[in-house]
KOLPA-205837 format. One record per residue: residue number from 0; residue in one letter; z, x, y of N, C-alpha, C in turn. Coordinates in nm, 4 decimals. Layout:
+-----+------+----------+----------+----------+----------+----------+----------+----------+----------+----------+
: seq : type :      nzz :      nxx :      nyy :     cazz :     caxx :     cayy :      czz :      cxx :      cyy :
+-----+------+----------+----------+----------+----------+----------+----------+----------+----------+----------+
: NUM :    A :        Z :        X :        Y :        Z :        X :        Y :        Z :        X :        Y :
...
+-----+------+----------+----------+----------+----------+----------+----------+----------+----------+----------+
% end
This chain:
+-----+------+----------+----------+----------+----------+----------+----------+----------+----------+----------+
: seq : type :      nzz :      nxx :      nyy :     cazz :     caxx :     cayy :      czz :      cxx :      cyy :
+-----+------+----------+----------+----------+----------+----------+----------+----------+----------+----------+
:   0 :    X :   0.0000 :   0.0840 :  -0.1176 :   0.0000 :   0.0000 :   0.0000 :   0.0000 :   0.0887 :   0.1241 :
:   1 :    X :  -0.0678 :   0.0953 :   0.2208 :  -0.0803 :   0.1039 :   0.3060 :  -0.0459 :   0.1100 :   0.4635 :
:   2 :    X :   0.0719 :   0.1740 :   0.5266 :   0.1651 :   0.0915 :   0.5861 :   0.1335 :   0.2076 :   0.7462 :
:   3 :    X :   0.0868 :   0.1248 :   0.8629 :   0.0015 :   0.2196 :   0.9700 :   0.1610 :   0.2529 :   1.0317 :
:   4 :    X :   0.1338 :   0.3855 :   1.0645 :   0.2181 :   0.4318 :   1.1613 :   0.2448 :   0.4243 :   1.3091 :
:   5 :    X :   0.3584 :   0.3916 :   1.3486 :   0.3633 :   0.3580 :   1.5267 :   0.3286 :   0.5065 :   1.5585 :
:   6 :    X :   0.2689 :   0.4517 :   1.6732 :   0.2724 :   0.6157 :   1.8025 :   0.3856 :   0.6351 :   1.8272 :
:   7 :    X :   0.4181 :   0.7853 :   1.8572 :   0.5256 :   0.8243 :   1.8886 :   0.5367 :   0.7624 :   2.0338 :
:   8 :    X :   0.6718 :   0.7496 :   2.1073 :   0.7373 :   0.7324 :   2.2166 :   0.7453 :   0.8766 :   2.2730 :
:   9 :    X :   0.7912 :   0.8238 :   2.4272 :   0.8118 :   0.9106 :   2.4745 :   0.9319 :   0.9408 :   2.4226 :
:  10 :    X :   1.0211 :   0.8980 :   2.4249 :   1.1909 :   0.9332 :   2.3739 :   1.1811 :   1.0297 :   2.2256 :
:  11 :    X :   1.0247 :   0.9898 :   2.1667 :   1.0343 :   1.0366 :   2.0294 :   0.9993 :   1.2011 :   2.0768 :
:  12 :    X :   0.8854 :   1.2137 :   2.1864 :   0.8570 :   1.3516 :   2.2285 :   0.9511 :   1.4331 :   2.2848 :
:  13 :    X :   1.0375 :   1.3388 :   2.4066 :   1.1857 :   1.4277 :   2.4338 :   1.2612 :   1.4810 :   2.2919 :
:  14 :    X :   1.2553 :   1.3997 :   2.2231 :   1.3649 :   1.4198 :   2.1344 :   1.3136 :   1.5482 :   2.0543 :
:  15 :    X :   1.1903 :   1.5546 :   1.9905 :   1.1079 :   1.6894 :   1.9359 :   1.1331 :   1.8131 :   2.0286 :
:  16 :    X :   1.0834 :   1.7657 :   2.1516 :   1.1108 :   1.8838 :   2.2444 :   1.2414 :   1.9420 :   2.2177 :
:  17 :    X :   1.3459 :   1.8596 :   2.2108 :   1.5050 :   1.9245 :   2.2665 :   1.5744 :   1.9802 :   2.1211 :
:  18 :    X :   1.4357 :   1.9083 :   2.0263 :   1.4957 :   2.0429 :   1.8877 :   1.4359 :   2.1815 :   1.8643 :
:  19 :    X :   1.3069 :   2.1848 :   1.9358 :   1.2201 :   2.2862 :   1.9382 :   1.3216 :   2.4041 :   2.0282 :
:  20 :    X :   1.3365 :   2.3756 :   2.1774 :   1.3605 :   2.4162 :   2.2832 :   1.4804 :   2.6014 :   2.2237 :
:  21 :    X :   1.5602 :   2.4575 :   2.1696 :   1.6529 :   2.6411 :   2.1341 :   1.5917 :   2.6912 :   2.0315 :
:  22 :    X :   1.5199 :   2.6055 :   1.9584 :   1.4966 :   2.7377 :   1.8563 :   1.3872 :   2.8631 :   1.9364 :
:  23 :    X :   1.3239 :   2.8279 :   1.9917 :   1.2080 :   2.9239 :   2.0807 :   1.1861 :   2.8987 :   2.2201 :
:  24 :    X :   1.2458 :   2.9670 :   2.2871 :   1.2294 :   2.8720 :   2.4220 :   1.0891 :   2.9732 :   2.4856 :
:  25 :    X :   1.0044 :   3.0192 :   2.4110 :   0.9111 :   3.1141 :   2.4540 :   0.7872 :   2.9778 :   2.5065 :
:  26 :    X :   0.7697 :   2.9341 :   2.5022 :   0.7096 :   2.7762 :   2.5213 :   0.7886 :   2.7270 :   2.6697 :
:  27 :    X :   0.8675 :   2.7184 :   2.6897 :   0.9465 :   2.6291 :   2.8161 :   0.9267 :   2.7900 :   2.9534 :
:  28 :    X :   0.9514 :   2.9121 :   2.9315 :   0.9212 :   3.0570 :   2.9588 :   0.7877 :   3.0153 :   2.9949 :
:  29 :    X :   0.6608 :   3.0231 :   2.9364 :   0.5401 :   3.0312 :   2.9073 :   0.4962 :   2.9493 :   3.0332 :
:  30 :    X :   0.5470 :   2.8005 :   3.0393 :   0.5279 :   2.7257 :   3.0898 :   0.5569 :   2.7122 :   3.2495 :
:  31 :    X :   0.7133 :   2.7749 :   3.2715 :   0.7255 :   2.8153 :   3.3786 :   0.6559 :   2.9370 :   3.4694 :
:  32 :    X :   0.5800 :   3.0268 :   3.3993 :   0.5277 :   3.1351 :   3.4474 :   0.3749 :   3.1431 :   3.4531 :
:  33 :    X :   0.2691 :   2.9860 :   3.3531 :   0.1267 :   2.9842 :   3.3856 :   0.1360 :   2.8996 :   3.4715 :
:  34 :    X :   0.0370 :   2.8763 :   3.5405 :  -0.0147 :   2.7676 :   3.6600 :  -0.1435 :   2.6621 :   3.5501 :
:  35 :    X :  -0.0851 :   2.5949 :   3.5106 :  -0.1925 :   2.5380 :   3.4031 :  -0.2708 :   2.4455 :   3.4944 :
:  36 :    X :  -0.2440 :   2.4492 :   3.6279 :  -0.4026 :   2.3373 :   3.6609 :  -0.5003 :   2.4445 :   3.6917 :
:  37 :    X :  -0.4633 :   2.5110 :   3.6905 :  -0.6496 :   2.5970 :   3.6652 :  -0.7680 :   2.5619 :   3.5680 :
:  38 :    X :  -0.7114 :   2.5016 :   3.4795 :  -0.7942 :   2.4706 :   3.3615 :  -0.8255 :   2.3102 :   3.3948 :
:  39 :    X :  -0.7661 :   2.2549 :   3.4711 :  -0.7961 :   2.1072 :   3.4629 :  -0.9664 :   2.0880 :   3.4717 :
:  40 :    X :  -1.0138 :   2.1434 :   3.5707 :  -1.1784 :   2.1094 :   3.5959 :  -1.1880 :   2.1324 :   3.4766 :
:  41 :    X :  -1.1898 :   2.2482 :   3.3832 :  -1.2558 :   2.2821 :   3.2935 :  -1.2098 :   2.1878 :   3.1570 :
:  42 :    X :  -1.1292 :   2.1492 :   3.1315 :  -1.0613 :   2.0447 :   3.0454 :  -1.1409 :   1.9180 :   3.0711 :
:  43 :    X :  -1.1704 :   1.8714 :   3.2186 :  -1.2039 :   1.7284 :   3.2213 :  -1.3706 :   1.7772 :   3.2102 :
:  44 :    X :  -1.4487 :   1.8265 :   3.1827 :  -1.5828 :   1.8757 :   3.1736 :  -1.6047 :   1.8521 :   3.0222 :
:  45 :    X :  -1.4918 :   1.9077 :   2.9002 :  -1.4623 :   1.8863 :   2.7982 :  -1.4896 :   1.7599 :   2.7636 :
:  46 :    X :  -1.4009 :   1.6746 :   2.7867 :  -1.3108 :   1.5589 :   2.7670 :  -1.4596 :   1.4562 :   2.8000 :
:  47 :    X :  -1.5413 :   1.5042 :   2.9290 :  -1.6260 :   1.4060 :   2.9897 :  -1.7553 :   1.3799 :   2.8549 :
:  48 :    X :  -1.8007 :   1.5593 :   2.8170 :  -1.8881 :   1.5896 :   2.7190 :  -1.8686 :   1.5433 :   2.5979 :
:  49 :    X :  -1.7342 :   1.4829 :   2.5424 :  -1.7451 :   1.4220 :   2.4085 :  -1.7342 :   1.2609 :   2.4538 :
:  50 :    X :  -1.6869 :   1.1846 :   2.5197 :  -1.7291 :   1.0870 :   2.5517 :  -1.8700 :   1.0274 :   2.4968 :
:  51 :    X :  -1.9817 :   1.1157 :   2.5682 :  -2.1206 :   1.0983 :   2.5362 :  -2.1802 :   1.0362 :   2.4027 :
+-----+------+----------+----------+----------+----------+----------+----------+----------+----------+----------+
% end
């Protein structure tokens, strides 16, 4: 039988996050030190091209 899975919540992603966090906080580090909208143009160029 067959039984579909809910999408995760946000509460479900906090909650992943805050078990991840101590074990490696090289990710939360990482995050504070790239400027990740640099990539946005190039992400939504992506995103636009599989649409098609």
């Amino acid at each position: 039988m067959f039984i579909p899975m809910s999408h995760p919540s946000f509460f479900d992603c906090e909650y992943q996050l805050d078990k991840i966090n101590p074990i490696n906080d090289f990710l939360c580090r990482l995050d504070e030190l790239m400027g990740w909208s640099v990539f946005l143009d190039l992400l939504n160029q992506v995103r636009s091209s599989e649409k098609k």
